[in-house]
N, C-alpha and C positions, 0 to 999 in steps of 0.2 A: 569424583575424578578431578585432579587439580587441573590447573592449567597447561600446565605443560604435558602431562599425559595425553589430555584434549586433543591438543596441541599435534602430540607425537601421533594420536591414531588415525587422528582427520589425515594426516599428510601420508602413511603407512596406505592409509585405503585408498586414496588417489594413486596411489600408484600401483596396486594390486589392482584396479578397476580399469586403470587403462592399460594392463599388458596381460590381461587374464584370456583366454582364448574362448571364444563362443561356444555355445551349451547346443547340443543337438536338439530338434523336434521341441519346441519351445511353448507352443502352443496348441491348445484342444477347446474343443468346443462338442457340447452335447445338442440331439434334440432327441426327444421323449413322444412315442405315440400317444394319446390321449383323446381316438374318434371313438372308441369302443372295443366291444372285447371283438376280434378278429375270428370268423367259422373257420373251421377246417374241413375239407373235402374228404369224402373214401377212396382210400387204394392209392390213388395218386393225386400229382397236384391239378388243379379248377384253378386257369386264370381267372374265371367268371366267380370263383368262389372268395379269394382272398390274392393275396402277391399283390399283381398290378392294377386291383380294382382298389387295396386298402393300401397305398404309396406313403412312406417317410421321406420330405424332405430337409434336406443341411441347407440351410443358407449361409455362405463364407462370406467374410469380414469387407465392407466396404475400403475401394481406395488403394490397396496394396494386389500383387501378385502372391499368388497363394500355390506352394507346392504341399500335398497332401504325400503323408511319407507314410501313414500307415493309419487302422480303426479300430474296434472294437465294437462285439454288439454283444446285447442281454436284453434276456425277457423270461418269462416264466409262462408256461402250459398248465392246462388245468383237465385231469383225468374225472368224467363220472360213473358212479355204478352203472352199469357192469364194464365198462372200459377200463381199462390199464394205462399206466403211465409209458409202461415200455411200447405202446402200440406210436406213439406219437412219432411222426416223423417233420423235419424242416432243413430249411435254407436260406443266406440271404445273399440277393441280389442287388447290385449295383445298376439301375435302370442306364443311367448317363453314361455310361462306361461296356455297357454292356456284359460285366463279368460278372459273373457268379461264384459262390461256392463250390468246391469239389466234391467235398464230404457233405455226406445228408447227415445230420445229428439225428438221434434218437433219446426219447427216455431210458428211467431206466427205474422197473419194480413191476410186479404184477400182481399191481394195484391198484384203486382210482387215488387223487391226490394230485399236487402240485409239483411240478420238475421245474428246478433253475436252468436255464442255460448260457455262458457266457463265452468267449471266445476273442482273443484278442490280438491284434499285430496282423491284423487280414489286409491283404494287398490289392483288393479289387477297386478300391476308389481311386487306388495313387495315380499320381500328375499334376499339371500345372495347372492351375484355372486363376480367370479377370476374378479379380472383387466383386463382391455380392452374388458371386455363380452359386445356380442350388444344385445339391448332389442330391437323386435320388434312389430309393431303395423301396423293396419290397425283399417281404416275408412270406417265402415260401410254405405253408403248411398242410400234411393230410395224416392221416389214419389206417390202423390196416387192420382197424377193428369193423366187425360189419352190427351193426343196432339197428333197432325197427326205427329209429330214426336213421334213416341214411341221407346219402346225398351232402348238402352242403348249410350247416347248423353249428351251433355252439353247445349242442346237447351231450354229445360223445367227448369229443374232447375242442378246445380253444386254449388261442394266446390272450393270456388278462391284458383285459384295458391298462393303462400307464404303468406299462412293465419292457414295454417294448423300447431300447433308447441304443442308440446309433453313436456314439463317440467318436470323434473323426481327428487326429493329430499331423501337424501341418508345421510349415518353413512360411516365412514371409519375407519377400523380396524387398524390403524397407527404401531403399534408396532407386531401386527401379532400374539396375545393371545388370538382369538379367540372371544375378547368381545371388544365392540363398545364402542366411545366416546358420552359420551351424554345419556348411554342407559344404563351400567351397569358396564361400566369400567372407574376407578375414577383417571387414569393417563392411554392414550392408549399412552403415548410415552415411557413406559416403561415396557415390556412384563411382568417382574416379579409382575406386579401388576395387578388383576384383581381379581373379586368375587372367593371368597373360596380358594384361593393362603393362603401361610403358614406364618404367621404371625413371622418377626423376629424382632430381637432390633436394628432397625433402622431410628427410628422417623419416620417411614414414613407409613402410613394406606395398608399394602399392601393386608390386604385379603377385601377393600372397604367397609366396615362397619361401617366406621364412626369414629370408634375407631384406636388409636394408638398403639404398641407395648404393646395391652391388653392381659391378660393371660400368657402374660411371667415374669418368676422370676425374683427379683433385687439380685443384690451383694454390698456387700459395701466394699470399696478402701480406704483405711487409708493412708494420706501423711506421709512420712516418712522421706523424703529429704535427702535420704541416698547418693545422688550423686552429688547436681545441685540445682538451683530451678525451671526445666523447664517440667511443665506438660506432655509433650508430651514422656518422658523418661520412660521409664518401670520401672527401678531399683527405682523411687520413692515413688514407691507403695505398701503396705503392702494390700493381697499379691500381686507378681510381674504379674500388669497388667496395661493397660493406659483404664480410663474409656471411657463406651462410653451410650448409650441411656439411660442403664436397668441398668446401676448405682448408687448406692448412695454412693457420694463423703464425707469425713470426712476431713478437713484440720485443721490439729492438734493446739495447741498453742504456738506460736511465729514463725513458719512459714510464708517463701517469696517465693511466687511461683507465675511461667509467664508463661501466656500462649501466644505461641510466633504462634501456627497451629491450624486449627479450632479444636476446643475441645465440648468433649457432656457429658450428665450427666443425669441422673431421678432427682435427689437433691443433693444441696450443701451443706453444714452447715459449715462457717466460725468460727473457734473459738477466745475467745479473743486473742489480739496481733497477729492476722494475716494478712498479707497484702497478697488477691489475683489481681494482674495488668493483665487485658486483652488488649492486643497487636493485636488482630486476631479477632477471631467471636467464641462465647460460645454457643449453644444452651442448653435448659434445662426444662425438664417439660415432658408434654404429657400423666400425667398419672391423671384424675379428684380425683384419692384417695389420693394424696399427701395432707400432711397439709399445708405445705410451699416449694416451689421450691428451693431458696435461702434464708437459715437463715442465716443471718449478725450479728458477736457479730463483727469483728475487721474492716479491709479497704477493701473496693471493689474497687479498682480503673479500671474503665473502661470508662478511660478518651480517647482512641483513637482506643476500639472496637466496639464491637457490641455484645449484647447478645438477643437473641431471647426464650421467655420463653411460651410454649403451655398452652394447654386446661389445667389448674392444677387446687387445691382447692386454695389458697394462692400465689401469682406470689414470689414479693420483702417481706421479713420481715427484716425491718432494724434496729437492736435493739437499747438499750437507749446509749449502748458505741460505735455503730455501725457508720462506716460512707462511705460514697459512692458518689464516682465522676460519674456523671450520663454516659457521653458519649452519643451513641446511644443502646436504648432498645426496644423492639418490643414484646409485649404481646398480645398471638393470643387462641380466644377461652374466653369461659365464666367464667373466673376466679373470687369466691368470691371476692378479692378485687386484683386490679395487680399491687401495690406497698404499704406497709404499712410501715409508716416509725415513728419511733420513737426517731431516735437518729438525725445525719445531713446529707442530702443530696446535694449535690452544682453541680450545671451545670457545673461547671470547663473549659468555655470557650466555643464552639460550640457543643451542645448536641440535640439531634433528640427523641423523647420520643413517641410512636406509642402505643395508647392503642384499639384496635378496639375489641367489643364484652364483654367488658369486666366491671366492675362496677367501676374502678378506680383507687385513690388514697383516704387512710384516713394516713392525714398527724396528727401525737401528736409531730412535733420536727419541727423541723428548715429545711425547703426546697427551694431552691430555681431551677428553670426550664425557660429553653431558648428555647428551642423551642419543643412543644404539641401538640400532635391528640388526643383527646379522640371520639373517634364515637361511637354513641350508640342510644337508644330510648331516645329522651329529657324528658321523663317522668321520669327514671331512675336518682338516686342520683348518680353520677358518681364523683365528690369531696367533702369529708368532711374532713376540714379545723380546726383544734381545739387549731392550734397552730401558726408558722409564715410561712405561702405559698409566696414567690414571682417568679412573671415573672420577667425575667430579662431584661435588657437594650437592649433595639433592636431586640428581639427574636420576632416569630411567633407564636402565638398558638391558637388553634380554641377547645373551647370543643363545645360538643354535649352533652345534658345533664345537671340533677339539680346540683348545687352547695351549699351544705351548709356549711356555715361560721362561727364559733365562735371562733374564733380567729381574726388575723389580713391579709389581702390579698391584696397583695397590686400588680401594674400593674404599670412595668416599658415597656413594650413593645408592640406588635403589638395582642392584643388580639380580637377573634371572638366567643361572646356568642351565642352558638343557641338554651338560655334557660334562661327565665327571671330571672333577679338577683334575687329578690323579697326582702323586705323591714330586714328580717335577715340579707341578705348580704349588704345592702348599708350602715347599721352603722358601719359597722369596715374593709369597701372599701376602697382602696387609687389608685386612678388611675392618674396616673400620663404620660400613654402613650394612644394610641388609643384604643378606645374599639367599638365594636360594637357590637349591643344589636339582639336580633332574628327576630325582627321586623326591621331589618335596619337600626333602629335610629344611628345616630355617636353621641357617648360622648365624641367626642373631636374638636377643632378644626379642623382637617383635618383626611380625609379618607384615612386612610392607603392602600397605594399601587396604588389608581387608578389614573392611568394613568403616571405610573412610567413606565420607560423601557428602554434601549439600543435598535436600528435598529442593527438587523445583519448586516454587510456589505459583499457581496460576491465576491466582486472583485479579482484580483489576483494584489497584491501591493507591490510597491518598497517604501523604508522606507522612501526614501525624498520625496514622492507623498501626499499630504493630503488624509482623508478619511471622508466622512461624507455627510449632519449633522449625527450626531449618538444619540444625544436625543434627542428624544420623546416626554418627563413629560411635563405634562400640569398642575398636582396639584399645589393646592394653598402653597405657601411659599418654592417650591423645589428648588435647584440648586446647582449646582456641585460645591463640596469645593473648588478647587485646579486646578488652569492650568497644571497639569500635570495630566499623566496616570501611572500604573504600572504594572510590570510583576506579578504574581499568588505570588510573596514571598511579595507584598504588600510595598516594599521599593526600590527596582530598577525603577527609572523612565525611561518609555521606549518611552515616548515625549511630546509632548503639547498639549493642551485642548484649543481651540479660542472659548472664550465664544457668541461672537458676531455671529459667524457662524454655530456654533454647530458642528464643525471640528477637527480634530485631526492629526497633523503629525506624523510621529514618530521618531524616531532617532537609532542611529545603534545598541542598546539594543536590540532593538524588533527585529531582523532579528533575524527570526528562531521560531517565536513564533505567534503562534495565538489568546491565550487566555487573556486580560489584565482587568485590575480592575480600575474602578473607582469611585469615593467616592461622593454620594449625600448625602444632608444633609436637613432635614426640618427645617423652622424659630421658633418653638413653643416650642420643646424640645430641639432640634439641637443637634435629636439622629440620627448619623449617617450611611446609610447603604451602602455596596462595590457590586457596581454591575459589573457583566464581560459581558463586549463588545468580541464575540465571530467573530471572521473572519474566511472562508471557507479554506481558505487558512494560510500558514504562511508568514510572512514579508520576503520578500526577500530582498535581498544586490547587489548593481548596481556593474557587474563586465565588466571585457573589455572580447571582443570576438572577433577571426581571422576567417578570410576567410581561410576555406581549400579548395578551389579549385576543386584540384584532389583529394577528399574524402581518405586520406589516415590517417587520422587522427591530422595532425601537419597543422599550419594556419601560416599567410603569417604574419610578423612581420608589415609590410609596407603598411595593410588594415582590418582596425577593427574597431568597434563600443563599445558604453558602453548603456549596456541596462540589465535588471533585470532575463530578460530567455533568451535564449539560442535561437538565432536567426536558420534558416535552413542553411546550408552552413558553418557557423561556429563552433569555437571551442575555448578551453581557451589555448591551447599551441600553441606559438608565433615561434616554432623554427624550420620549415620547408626552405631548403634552396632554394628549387628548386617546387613552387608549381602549377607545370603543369603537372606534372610528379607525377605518385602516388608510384612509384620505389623508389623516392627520397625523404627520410625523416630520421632523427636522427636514430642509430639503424638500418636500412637495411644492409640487406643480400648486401655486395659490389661485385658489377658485372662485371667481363671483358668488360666494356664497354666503356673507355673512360671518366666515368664520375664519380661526387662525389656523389656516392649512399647513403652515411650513413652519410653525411652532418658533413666531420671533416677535412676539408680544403684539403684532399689526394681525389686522383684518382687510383682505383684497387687495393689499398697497400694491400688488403686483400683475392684478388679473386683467385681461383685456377685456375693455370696458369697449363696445359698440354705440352709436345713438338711433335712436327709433324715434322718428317725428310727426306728428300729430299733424293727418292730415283730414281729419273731417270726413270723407269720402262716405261713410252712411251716413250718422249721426256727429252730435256733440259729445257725447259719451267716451267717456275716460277709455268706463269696462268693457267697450263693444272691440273686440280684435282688430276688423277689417278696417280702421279709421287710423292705424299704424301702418307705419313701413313697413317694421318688420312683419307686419303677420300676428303679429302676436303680443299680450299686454307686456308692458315694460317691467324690467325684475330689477334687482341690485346690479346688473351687470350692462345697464341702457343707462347712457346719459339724454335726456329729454331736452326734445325740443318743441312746443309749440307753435303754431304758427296762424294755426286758427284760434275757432271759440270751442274750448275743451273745458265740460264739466263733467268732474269727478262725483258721481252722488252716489254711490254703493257702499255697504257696510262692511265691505274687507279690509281688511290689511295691504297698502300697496308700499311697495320697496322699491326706490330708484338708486340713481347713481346721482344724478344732477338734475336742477329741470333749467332751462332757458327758456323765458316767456316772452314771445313778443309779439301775440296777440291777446285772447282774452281767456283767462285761468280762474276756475273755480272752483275749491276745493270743496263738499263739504257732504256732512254723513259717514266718513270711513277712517281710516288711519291712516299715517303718512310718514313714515319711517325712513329720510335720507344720511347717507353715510358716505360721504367722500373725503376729497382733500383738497377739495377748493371753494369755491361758493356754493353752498345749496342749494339756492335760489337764486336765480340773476332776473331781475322783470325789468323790462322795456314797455310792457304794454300794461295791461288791467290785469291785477290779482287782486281775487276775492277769495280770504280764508274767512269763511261764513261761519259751519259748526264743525263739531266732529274735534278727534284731539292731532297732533304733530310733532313729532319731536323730533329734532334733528341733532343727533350725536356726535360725539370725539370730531369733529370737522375743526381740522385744522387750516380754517381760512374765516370767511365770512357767511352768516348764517342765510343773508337773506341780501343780495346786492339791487338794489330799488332804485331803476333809472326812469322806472314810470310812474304807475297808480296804484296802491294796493290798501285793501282793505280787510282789515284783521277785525274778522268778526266770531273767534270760536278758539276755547282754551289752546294755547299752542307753549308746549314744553321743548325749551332749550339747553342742550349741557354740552359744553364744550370744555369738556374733563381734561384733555390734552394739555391744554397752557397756551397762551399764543405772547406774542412780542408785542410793542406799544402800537405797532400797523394794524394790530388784528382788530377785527370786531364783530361781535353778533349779530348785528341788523346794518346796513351802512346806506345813508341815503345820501345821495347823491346830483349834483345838475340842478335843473328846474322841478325835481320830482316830489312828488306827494304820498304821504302813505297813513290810514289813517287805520286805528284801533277800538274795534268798537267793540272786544270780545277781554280775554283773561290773557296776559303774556305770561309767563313762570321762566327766569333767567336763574335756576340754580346757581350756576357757577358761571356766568354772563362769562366772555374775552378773554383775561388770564385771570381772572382772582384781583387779587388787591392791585393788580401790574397792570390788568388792561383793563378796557373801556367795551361796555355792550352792544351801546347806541350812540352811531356819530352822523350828527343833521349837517351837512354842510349850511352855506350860507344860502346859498338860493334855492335848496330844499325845507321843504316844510312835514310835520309831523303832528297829526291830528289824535290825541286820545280821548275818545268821548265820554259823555257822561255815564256811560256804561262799561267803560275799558276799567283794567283793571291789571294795573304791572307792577311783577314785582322782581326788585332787581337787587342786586348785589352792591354793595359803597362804591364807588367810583366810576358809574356804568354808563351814566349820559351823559353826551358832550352838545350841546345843543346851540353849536354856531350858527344854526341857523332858525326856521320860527319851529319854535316848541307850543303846541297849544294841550294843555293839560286840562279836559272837564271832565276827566273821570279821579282815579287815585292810580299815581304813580309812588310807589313804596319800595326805598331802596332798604338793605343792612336786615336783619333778623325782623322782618314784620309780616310774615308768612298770613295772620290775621287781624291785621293795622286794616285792612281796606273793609269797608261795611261791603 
């Protein structure tokens, strides 16, 4: 189906859906016995036997008001030797209601065997009942056969298990006014409407009579344009009002007015030199005493609305100066005629023209129409023609109904008669497109539309993947203009058309879009029609995607795929540095921990660092908890402080932030791992590094700040990889202070490298390497203004094994 067919049915059914009149008894619901097979009693009925001891109940639909208009019930009996079918007797009763059956049923054969029994349209449940109310019933049954089984058994005769079932058909009160769909309310989705409700001016039948906004007075609205030219404005109205049902609109001479919001009226009267443009949706009419709905002296342009005109006397009157772009129009209800046009009417491009109910068009001017419904009684003259009527090029249109011709009519498009021309209209006929006649006959070479079409395609697609085949058409002379496709503006090509396959690629256009147009054409006229190839989906675009690992949102730059959706595990940001860890990602909260939480080449530059100070309180002991503030031994995230006498002698691993000594510090037996950005070490008081190893890393500041005593007696590994400026330095002594080495120093990358300095002795400090020390440093590492005593081997530049 092309587009404008689409087009024309969507619009046809909206209007067939909102003026179609409600369906009786709408809804049913069953329920099904299923406790077992039910006895039957002798001679007569035993409530103790079955009925009111074996009960069906209906449970009705929650929420709504429920009128029950009629039921139905079935079940089937079962005769055994030596009983008969025709002994079986029943009934069924209504518990809730208290009614019963009139008629007892019986079988029928004398025989044993099975009897159906069904029965339907029974009136013993009807009435209204609340939501979720249960009806109940009972099955009357007995026998009037006598067996050495007597009494009340399933031996002689029974109703079978899940045979027994209750059908119950029912009104629902949808809107809750008390009156039912189907029954007496002519809209139950709408409370304010039901029988004898108060009729206002709203186009709309609300007291269900049949009649529209009957008995109420009009007014009439004189354009005045005192503001704008836009209908919907109050100030343009003489007096100040914006119309609406119970209207009669005046639009004065030389007037531009738009209606840009749906707008309403009883009648229009255009005068000369008026142009009214509909932009939106106009209704108008609804009253059978109007003479004319819209009288047209000036322009109508309703080239890209919609106007919908009721039950009037006269629909369109379009006079001799009159002229009017069709657009879409919709004439509803038995109007003398529902376009009369005298002056010119023109399709102006894609136009939809809906006449149902109605006697027509009498054209005396110049019309021309793209796409037509007239429906009606074929016996009915529903076009008379005196002047020049044409279908236009490529249009659809079907009347229903006579056509009389005295003029010229000519058929440039896809027309369907359901009403013989007859020999009037074939002399001043020009058919020059398809026509079909009401007996089927085709007056053309080819039968418009059969077997035209586009296949849906429902796949989910990436734009470089082909799709298809995608046509269908089997008619004679069809095929597709163009290797190409297009987007809905009809000039973006959004890929290519392989006519050999019936396939379609697309190209990067189409990402993002479902809907495309393509253009088939037939050999006879080579009048063209655009059909849309509709996909469930829209076109997707092939993107890369990372593995996120540890679900934290950022994917592994170093493993990805390229694929159209979004694989599980993945994701589209490549900038996760660490993806086994879901702590560590761009952005994270940076944690005392060692590591680069927030993925910016630093480690803790940003975490809150606490101090925990060394209070002695049980022992001297580093490892002992209770001799700290905090409670607990110091991690990377304590900057230390001493302040007694604190020895370190355990063989773990310990991690600080900072230490400040300014009592008595001895490190020795374990490891000692600081990491900051400022001094490592500050002493004031006595440090003793005895044994055990120490390395102090990427510290961009000063390794070791020595304003007291310290004594390096145990390998201690320095790298200050970072770089520093001509201020920095690795060891810096300071004051009157002393510091003496009587272990292994190792200054890999001492200060900055060739730019800075490792060890700087002021002048009134002094710096003791004994004969057992052992340093080795980088070219340009000691500045020794002040006393330097060398009795060990101090070894600067590549002499890793210069020292014995």
């Amino acid at each position: 189906m092309n587009t404008n067919t689409k087009q024309l049915v969507a619009f046809i059914s909206l209007i067939i859906c909102a003026f179609s009149p409600r369906l009786e008894a709408q809804f049913s619901m069953s329920t099904t016995y299923t406790t077992g097979d039910i006895p039957t009693s002798f001679s007569s009925y035993d409530p103790g036997c079955n009925g009111a001891a074996t009960p069906l109940d209906v449970i009705l639909p929650v929420g709504v008001t429920i009128n029950v208009v009629s039921m139905d019930v079935s079940y089937t009996m079962t005769a055994s030797n030596p009983a008969w079918m025709s002994d079986q007797r029943s009934r069924l009763v209504c518990s809730t209601t208290s009614n019963a059956e009139v008629a007892v049923s019986a079988g029928v054969g004398n025989s044993a065997g099975t009897y159906s029994y069904s029965r339907t349209g029974l009136d013993i449940a009807n009435g209204t009942y609340a939501g979720e109310a249960a009806l109940s019933f009972h099955l009357q049954a007995w026998r009037t056969f006598a067996t050495a089984a007597s009494g009340c058994n399933t031996t002689a005769n029974k109703v079978d298990d899940d045979s027994w079932t209750v059908t119950i058909h029912y009104d629902i009160d949808f809107d809750g006014d008390g009156f039912f769909a189907g029954i007496d309310d002519c809209d139950d989705f709408d409370a304010a409407v039901y029988p004898g409700s108060t009729e206002i001016c709203d186009g709309i039948d609300n007291d269900c009579d049949g009649d529209i906004d009957e008995g109420l007075s009009s007014t009439t609205l004189t354009w005045s344009g005192a503001i704008d030219n836009n209908w919907d404005n109050i100030g343009n109205w003489t007096p100040n009002a914006v119309p609406d049902y119970c209207t009669d609109v005046i639009i004065t001479d030389g007037s531009d007015v738009q209606i840009i919001f749906p707008a309403y009226a009883r009648t229009i009267i255009l005068e000369e030199n008026t142009t009214l443009t509909n932009l939106e949706s106009l209704e108008v009419g609804n009253d059978p005493s109007i003479n004319y709905a819209i009288d047209n002296f000036g322009l109508l342009d309703n080239s890209d609305g919609m106007i919908t005109i009721g039950n009037v006397g006269q629909g369109l009157l379009n006079r001799f100066d009159g002229s009017v772009q069709l657009g879409s129009m919709s004439f509803i209800g038995n109007n003398n005629r529902s376009i009369i046009n005298e002056g010119v009417i023109t399709a102006n491009g894609t136009s939809y023209l809906e006449i149902n109910g109605s006697t027509g068009i009498s054209n005396n001017g110049n019309m021309t129409i793209d796409n037509l419904i007239i429906d009606n009684d074929p016996s009915i003259q529903v076009v008379v023609n005196d002047a020049v009527l044409t279908f236009a090029d490529c249009g659809i249109s079907e009347i229903n109904g006579t056509v009389a011709n005295n003029g010229t009519l000519t058929n440039n498009g896809f027309l369907t008669w359901n009403a013989n021309i007859g020999s009037s209209n074939t002399l001043n006929f020009v058919n020059n497109g398809f026509l079909k006649n009401d007996d089927g006959t085709i007056l053309s070479l080819l039968t418009a539309h059969d077997g035209w079409g586009l296949e849906e395609v429902n796949a989910l697609t990436c734009y470089s993947d082909p799709v298809g085949p995608v046509f269908s058409g089997t008619g004679t002379g069809l095929f597709i203009v163009s290797d190409q496709i297009y987007l809905n503006d009809y000039s973006t090509v959004a890929g290519t058309y392989d006519h050999t396959t019936n396939e379609i690629t697309f190209n990067s256009d189409a990402i993002g879009n479902a809907n495309f147009i393509i253009e088939i054409e037939n050999t006879i006229d080579f009048c063209s029609e655009y059909f849309e190839l509709n996909l469930s989906n829209p076109i997707l675009a092939q993107s890369t995607y990372y593995r996120d690992a540890d679900g934290d949102g950022y994917g592994n730059a170093m493993n990805s795929v390229n694929t159209c959706s979004v694989p599980n595990g993945y994701v589209l940001d490549n900038s996760d540095c660490d993806d086994t860890d879901s702590t560590i990602y761009p952005g994270a909260n940076e944690l005392c921990d060692g590591l680069d939480n927030n993925c910016d080449g630093q480690i803790d530059e940003s975490a809150a660092l606490e101090t925990n100070v060394f209070s002695e309180t049980i022992n001297n002991l580093w490892e002992e908890p209770g001799n700290w503030s905090q409670g607990i031994l110091p991690t990377s995230c304590h900057d230390v402080i001493i302040s007694a006498t604190a020895t370190c002698s355990n063989n773990s691993f310990i991690e600080v932030a900072s230490i400040t000594n300014h009592g008595s510090l001895s490190l020795q037996g374990g490891g000692l791992f600081i990491f900051n950005s400022g001094n490592a070490i500050t002493n004031t008081g006595m440090l003793n590094i005895i044994d055990g190893w120490y390395t102090f890393a990427s510290i961009p500041g000063r390794v070791l700040q020595n304003q007291g005593n310290a004594f390096i007696g145990g390998p201690v590994t320095m790298d200050a990889a970072n770089g520093f400026d001509m201020s920095d330095y690795m060891l810096y002594c300071s004051g009157s202070s002393s510091m003496t080495n009587d272990g292994m120093w190792l200054f890999p990358a001492a200060g900055g490298g060739n730019n800075g300095y490792g060890i700087f002795i002021e002048q009134l400090s002094s710096f003791t390497n004994s004969p057992t020390g052992r340093m080795y440093l980088d070219a340009n590492t000691i500045i020794p203004e002040g006393l330097l005593t060398n009795q060990g081997c101090i070894c600067t530049g590549d002499c890793m094994t210069a020292c014995p």
